[in-house]
C-alpha positions in Angstrom: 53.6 -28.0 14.9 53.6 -24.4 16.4 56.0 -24.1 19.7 54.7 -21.1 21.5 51.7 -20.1 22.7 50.9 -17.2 19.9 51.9 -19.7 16.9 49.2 -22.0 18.6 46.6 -19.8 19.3 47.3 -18.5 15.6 47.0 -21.8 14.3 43.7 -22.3 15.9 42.3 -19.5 15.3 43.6 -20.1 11.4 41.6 -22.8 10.9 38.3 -22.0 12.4 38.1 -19.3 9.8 39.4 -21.1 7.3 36.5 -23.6 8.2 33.9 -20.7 8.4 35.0 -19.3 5.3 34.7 -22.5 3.2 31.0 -22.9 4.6 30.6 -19.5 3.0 32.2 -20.1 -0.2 29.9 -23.4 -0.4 26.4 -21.5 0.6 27.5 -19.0 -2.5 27.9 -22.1 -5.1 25.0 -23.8 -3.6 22.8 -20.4 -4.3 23.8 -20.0 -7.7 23.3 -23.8 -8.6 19.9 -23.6 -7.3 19.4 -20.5 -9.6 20.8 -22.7 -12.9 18.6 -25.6 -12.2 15.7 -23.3 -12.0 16.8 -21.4 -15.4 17.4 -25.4 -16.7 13.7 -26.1 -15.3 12.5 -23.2 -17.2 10.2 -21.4 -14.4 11.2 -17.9 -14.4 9.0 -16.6 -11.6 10.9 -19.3 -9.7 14.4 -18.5 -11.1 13.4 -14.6 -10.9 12.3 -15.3 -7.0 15.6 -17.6 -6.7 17.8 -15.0 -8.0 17.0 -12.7 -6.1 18.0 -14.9 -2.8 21.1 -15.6 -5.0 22.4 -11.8 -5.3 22.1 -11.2 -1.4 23.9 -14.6 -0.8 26.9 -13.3 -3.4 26.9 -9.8 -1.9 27.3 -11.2 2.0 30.2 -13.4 0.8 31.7 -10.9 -1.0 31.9 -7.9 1.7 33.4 -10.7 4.0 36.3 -11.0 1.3 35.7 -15.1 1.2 35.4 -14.6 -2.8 36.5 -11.6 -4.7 33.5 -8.4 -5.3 34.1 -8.9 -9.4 33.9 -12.5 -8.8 30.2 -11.9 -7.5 29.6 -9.3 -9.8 30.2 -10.9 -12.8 27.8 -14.3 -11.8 25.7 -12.0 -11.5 25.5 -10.3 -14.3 25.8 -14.0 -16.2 23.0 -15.3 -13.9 20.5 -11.9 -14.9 21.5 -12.5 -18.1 20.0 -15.8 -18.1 17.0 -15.2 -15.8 16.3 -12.3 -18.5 16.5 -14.5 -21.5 14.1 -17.1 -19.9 10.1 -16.6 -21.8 
């Protein structure tokens, strides 16, 4: 355990954003899941609308540094890929 008051405080403060940033990290997977079950349900208005929810979710999480900016940018680019190919 941390002795002095600074390793404490650093420790604390630690995991609260360790805790905040893994609530993050899940809303991004749970946004692009909901986007691949509406591409797997074949709706593209829905996926389209979903996507679109998606992308803002990726970009927040990404200018906060909790997942990488080419880590967003390329499900992305896989999800539009997918949302396109849906007739």
């Amino acid at each position: 355990m941390a002795n002095t008051v600074q390793a404490r405080k650093r420790a604390r403060q630690s995991e609260k954003r360790r805790q905040h940033n893994a609530a993050l990290r899940s809303a991004a997977r749970s946004a692009v899941k909901k986007v691949r079950k509406a591409i797997a349900a074949g709706d593209k208005a829905a996926a389209t609308r979903i996507f679109s929810e998606a992308m803002a979710v990726l970009d927040r999480v990404a200018d906060k540094k909790v997942i990488h900016k080419n880590h967003a940018a390329r499900q992305k680019s896989r999800l539009a890929a997918r949302v396109r190919a849906l007739a």
